[in-house]
C-alpha positions as CSV (number, residue, x, y, z in Angstrom):
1,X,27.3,-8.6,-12.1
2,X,26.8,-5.7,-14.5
3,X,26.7,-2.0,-13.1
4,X,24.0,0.3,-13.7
5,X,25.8,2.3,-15.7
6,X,26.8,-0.4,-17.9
7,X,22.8,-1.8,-17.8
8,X,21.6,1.7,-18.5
9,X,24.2,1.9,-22.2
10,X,23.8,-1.5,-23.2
11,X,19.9,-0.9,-23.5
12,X,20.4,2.7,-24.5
13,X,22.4,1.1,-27.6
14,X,19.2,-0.8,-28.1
15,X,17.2,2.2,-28.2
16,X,19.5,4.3,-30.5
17,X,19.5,1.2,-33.0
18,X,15.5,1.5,-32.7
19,X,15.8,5.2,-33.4
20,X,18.4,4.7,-36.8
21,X,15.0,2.3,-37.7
22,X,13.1,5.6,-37.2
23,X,15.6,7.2,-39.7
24,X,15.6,4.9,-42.3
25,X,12.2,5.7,-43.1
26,X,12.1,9.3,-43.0
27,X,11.2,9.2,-39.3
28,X,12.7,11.6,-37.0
29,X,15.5,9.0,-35.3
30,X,13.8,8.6,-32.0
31,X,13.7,4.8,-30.1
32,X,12.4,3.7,-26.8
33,X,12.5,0.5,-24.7
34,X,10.9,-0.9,-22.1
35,X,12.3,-3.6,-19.8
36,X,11.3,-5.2,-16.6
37,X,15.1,-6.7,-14.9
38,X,16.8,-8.1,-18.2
39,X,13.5,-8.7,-20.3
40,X,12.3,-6.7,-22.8
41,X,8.6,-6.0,-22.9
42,X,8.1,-3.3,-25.4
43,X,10.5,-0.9,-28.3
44,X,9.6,1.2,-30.5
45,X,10.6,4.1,-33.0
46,X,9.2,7.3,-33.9
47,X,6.7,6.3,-36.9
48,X,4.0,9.2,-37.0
49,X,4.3,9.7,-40.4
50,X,4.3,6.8,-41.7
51,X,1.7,5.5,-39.7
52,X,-0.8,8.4,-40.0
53,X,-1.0,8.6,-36.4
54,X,0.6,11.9,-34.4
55,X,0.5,9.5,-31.1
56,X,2.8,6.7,-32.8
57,X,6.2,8.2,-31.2
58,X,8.9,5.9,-29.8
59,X,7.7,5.9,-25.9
60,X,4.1,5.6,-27.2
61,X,4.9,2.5,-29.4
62,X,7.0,0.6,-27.1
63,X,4.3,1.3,-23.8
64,X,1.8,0.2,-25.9
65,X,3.6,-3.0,-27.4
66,X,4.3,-4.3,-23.5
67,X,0.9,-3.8,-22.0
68,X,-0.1,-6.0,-24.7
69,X,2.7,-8.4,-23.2
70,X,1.5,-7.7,-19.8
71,X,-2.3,-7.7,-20.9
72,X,-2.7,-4.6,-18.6
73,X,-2.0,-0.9,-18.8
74,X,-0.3,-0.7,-15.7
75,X,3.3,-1.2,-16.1
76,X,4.8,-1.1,-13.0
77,X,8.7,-2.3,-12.1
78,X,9.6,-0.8,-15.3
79,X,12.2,1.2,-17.2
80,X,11.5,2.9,-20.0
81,X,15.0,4.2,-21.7
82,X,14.5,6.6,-25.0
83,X,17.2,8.3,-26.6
84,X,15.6,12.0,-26.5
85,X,13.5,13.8,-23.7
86,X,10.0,12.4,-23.7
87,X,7.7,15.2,-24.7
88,X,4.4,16.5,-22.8
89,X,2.1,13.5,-24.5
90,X,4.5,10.9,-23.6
91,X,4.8,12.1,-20.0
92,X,1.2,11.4,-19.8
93,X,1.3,7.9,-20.9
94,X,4.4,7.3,-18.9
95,X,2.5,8.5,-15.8
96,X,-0.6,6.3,-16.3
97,X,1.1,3.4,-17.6
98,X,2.7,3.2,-13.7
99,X,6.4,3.2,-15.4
100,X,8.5,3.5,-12.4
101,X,11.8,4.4,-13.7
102,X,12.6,7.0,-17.1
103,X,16.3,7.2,-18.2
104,X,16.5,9.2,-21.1
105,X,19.6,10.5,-23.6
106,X,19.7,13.6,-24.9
107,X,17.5,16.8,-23.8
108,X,14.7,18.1,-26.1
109,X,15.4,21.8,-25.6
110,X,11.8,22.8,-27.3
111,X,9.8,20.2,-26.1
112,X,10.9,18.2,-23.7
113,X,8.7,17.2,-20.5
114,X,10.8,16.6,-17.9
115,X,13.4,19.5,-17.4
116,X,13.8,21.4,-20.7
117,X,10.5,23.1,-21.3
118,X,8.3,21.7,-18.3
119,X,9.0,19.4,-15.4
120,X,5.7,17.6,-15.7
121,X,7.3,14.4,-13.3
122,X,7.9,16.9,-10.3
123,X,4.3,17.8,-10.5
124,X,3.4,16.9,-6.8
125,X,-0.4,17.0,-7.7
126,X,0.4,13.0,-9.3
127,X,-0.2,9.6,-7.3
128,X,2.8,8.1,-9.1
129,X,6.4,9.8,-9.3
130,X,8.7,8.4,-12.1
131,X,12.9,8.3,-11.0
132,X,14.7,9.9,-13.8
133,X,18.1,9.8,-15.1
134,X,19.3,11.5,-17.9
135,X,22.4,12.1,-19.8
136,X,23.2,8.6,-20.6
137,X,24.7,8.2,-24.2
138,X,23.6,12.1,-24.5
139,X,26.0,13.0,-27.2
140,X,25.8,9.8,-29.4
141,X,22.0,10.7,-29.0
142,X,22.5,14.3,-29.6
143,X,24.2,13.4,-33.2
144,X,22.3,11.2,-34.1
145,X,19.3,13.9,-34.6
146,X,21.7,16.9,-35.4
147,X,22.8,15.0,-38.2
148,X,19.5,14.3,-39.1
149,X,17.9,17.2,-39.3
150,X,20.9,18.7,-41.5
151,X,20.4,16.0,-44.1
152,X,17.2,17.1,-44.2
153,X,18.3,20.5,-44.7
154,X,20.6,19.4,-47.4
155,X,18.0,18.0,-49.1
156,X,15.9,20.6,-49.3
């Protein structure tokens, strides 16, 4: 039997591959999954610019993709892993999609929801509480963008 560590990297290495998706197209590299046990429901990368639609980021796309599996909006006995700190929006859909458990990578030092900028999940004035872990594959996550954002820079 696998450890939780070792559950929480091997879908975290799913994620990050979701996010390099995200950069391929010119997408900041951002990826989210969604499981329930060892099944996947939902994954997604950040794709708001080349959808059009400022709600289309990696948590967003994946939450969205397994209540469609699920046929309901409640997803509870979940874990949602994404490679950066979910942001305020994302919180929100987290929160009232029931998502039980967040384990995210790397912080998101200007807008990040859960302990960078706000704490939005220690709210007390919510009927649902999310368990968070962070920090896992933080640095590979942390490159990832870093090096992203100075390509764009070189190319500018």
């Amino acid at each position: 039997m696998e450890k939780p560590e070792q559950i929480d990297m091997h879908w975290m290495k799913r994620a990050i591959d979701l996010a390099k998706q995200a950069q391929l197209i010119g997408e900041v590299p951002i990826g989210a999954i969604l499981i329930a046990g060892s099944q996947i429901l939902g994954e997604g990368f950040n794709q708001p610019i080349s959808s059009n639609d400022p709600t289309a980021h990696a948590e967003i796309v994946a939450i969205r993709a397994a209540a469609k599996i699920r046929n309901n909006y409640r997803l509870p006995d979940t874990t949602l892993y994404v490679t950066i700190e979910p942001c305020t929006m994302c919180i929100g859909a987290i929160l009232h999609a029931r998502i039980s458990n967040l384990v995210f990578g790397a912080r998101e030092p200007r807008a990040g929801g859960v302990v960078s900028q706000t704490e939005l999940l220690n709210a007390e004035h919510y009927n649902h509480q999310v368990k968070v872990k962070e920090g896992v594959m933080a640095e590979q996550c942390t490159l990832l963008l870093k090096q992203f954002f100075k390509d764009k820079r070189l190319a500018n």
